[in-house]
C-alpha positions as CSV (number, residue, x, y, z in Angstrom):
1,X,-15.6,-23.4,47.1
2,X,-17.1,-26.4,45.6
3,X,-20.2,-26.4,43.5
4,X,-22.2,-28.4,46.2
5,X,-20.6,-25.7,49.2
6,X,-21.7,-23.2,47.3
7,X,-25.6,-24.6,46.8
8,X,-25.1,-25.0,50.1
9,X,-24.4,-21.5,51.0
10,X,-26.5,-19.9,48.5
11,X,-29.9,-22.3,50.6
12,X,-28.8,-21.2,53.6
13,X,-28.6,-17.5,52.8
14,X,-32.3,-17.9,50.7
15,X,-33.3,-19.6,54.1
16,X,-32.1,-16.7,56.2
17,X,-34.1,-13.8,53.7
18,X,-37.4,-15.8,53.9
19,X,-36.9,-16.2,58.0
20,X,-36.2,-12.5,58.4
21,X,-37.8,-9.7,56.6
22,X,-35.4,-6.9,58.0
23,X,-32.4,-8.4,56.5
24,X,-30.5,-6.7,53.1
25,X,-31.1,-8.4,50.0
26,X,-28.3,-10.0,48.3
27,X,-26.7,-7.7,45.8
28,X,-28.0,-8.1,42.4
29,X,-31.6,-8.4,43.5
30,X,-34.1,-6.0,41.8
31,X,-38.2,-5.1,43.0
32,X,-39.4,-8.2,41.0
33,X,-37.1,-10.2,42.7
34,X,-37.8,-8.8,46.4
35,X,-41.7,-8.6,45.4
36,X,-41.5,-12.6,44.8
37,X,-39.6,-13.5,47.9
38,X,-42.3,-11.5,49.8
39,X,-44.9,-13.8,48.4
40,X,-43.2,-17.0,49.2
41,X,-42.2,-16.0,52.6
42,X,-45.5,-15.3,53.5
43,X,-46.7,-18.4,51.7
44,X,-43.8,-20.2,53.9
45,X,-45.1,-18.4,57.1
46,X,-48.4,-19.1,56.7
47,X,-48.1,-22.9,56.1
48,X,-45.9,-23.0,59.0
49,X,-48.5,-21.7,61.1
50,X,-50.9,-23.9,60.1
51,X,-48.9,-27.1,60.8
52,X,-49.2,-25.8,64.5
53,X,-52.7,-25.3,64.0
54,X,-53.2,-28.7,63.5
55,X,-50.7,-29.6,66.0
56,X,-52.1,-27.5,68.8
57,X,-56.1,-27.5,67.9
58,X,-57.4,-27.1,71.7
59,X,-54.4,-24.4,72.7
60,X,-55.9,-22.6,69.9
61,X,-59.4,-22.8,70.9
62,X,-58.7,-22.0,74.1
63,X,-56.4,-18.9,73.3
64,X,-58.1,-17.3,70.3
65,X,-57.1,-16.9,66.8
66,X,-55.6,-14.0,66.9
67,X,-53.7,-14.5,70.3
68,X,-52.3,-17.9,68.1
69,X,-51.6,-16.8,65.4
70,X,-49.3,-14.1,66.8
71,X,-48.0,-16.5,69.1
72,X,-47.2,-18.8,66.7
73,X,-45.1,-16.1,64.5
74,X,-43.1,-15.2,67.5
75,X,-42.3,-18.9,67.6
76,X,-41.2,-19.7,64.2
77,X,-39.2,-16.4,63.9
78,X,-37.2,-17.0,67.3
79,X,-36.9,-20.8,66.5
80,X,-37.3,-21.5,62.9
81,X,-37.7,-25.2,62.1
82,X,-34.4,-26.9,61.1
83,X,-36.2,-30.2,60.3
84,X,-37.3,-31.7,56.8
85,X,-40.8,-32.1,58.0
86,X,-43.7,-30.4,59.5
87,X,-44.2,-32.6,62.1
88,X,-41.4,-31.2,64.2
89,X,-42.3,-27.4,63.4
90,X,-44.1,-27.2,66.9
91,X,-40.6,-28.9,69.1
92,X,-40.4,-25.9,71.8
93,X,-43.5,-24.2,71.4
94,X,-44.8,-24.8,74.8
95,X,-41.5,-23.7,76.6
96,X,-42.3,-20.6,74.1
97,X,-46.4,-20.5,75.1
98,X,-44.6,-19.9,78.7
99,X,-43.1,-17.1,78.1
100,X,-45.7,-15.2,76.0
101,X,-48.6,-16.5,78.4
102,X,-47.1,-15.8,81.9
103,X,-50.3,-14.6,83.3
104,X,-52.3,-18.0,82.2
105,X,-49.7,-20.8,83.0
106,X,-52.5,-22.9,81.9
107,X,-51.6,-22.9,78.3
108,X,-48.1,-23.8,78.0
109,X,-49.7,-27.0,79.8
110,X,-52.1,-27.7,77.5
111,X,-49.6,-27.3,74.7
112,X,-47.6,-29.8,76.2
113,X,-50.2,-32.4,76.7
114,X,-51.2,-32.1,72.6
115,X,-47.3,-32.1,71.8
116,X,-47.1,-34.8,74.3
117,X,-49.8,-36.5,72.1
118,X,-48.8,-35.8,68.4
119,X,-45.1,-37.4,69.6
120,X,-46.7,-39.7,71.5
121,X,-48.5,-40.9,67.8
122,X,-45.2,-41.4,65.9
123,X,-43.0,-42.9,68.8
124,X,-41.6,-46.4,68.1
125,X,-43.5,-48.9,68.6
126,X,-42.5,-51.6,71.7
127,X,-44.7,-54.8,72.7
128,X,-45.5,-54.0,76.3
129,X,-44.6,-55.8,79.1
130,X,-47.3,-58.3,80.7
131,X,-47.9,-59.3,84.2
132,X,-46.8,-62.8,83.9
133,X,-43.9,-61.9,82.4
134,X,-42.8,-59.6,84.6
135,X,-43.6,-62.0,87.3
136,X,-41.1,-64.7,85.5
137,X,-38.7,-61.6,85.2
138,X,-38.4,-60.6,88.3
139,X,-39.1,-64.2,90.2
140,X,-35.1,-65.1,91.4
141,X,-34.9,-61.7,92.1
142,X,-33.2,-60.9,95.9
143,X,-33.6,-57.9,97.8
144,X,-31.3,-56.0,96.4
145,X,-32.3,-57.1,92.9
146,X,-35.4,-55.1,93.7
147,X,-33.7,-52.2,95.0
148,X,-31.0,-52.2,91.5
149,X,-33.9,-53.0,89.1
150,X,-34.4,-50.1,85.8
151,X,-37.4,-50.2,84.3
152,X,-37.8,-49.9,80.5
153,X,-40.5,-47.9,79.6
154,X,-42.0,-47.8,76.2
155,X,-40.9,-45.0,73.6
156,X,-44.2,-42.8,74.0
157,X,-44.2,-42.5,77.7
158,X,-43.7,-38.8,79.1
159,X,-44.7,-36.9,82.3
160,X,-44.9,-33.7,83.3
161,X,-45.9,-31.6,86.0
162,X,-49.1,-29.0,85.8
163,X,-50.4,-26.7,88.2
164,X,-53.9,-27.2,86.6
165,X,-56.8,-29.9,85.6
166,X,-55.4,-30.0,82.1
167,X,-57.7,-33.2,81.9
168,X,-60.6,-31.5,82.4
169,X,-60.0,-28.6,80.4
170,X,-59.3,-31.0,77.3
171,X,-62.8,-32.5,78.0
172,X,-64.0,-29.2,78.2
173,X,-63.0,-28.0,75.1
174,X,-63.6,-31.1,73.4
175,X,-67.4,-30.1,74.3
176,X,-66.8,-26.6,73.8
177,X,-67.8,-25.9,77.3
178,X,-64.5,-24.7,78.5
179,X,-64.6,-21.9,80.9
180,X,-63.4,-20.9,84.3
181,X,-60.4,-21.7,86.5
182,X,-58.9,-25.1,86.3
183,X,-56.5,-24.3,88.9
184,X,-55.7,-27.1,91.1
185,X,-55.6,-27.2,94.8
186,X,-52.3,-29.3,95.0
187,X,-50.2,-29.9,91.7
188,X,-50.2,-32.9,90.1
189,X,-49.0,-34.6,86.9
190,X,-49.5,-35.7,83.4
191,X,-48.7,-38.8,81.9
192,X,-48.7,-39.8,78.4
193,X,-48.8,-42.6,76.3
194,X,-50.0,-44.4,73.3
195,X,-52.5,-47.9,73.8
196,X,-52.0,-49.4,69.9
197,X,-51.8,-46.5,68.2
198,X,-53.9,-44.2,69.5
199,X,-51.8,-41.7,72.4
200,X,-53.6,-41.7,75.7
201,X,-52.8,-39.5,78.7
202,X,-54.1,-39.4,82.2
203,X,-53.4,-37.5,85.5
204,X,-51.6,-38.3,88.2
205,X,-50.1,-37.3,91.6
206,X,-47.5,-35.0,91.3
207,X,-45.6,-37.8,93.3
208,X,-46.6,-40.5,91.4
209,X,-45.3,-38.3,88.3
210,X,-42.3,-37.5,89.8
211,X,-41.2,-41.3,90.8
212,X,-42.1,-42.1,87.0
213,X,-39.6,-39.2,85.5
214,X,-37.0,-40.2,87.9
215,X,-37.1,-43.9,86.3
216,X,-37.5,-42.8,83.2
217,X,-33.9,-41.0,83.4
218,X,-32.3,-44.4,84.5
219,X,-32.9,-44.6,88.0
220,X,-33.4,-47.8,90.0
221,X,-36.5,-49.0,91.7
222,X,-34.9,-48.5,94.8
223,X,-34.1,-44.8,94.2
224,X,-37.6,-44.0,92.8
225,X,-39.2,-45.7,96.5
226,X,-36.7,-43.8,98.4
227,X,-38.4,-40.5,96.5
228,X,-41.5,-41.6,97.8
229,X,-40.2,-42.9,101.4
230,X,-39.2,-39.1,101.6
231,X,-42.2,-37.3,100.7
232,X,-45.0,-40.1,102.3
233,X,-42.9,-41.9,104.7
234,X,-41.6,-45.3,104.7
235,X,-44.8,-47.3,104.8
236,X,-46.9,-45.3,102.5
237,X,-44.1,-45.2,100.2
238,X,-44.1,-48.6,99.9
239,X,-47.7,-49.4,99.4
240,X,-47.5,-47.0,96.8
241,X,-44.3,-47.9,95.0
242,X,-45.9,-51.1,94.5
243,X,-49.3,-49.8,93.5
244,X,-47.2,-48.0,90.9
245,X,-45.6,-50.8,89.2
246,X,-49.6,-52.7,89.0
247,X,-51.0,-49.5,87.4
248,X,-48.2,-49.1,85.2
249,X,-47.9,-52.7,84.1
250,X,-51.8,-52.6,83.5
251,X,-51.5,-49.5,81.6
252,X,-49.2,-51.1,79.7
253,X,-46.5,-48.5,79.7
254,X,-43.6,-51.3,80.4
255,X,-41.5,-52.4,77.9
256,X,-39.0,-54.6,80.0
257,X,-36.8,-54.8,83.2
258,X,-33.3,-54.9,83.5
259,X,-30.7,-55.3,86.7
């Protein structure tokens, strides 16, 4: 084995003893030794945990400290960060806040909005498309030009489906007034993106949310108003599919359009 294999080996293995505390110590190893890796796994730990804390600031208000904390353990033991920075230490935690919060589906939504957000903040950074020049774009266009059309959507833009007013609860809780049921009597959507540099987000129609995944993962125009012709009908779909494209041209969440 080389000498770089074996540094190799030797970081992984140091790696694997700081992520798990039942595992045997490598052979060799006396009580000073163990005693030190103690203090720097929980030094490790704890650090880790507060990265998330400053990820996730309204999931933990809303949660608890405790309930957090513990959550957040559960995560970085089950998926410990493979990434050279901090920023990435909370990828999955709301798929994770799913399982552990069944009972309040709530709070895996709110942890996606604020991971939503903090990628939303370092996202590349894409001039975004202007009415007139969409309108010069997309003026030879034919009918089926229309129908084939992809639209390019800036880097920050994501979506998501929610079962709850996770708008309202983030105002809430930026006032420290959250409390009750934010339970919504339809589902809708979330949609986030960044204006400059600052993310923004906003709800939306589960619909509308829906139409805007589809094209995100490469669809055509025509396919996203077909979506909509099937759950509004034909003429509704159409008012909407082109009430879309204003908001999200205004919103400035268009990049480009391609055929």
């Amino acid at each position: 084995m080389s000498a770089q294999a074996e540094l190799a080996a030797q970081q992984a293995e140091f790696m694997a003893h700081v992520m798990a505390d039942a595992l045997a110590l490598p052979s060799g190893w006396n009580a000073r030794f163990a005693s030190g890796l103690d203090i720097y796994r929980n030094a490790y730990r704890t650090r880790l945990v507060e990265a998330l804390r400053d990820t996730f600031p309204r999931t933990v208000q809303w949660v608890g400290d405790e309930a957090f904390a513990a959550a957040a353990a559960h995560h970085l033991i089950t998926t410990p960060p493979s990434s050279w920075t901090l920023d990435h230490a909370g990828l999955g935690f709301p798929e994770v806040l799913g399982e552990l919060f069944a009972n309040d589906p709530e709070v895996p939504e709110l942890a996606w909005l604020e991971w939503a957000m903090h990628t939303a903040f370092v996202a590349a950074d894409a001039a975004p498309l202007t009415r007139e020049r969409f309108v010069a774009a997309t003026a030879g266009f034919a009918g089926e030009d229309w129908a084939e059309m992809r639209l390019i959507f800036q880097p920050a833009v994501q979506t998501c489906s929610v079962a709850h007013d996770i708008a309202k609860l983030w105002n809430a809780l930026k006032q420290d007034e959250a409390v009750g049921d934010y339970t919504l009597a339809q589902p809708g959507g979330l949609v986030v993106w960044r204006e400059g540099l600052s993310p923004v987000f906003r709800m939306a129609d589960r619909t509308d949310a829906e139409a805007l995944a589809l094209l995100q993962s490469g669809a055509s125009y025509g396919e996203a108003c077909s979506l909509l012709a099937d759950r509004l009908g034909p003429e509704e779909a159409a008012a909407l599919a082109g009430s879309l494209l204003g908001q999200w041209l205004a919103d400035g969440l268009l990049v480009g359009v391609s055929v």
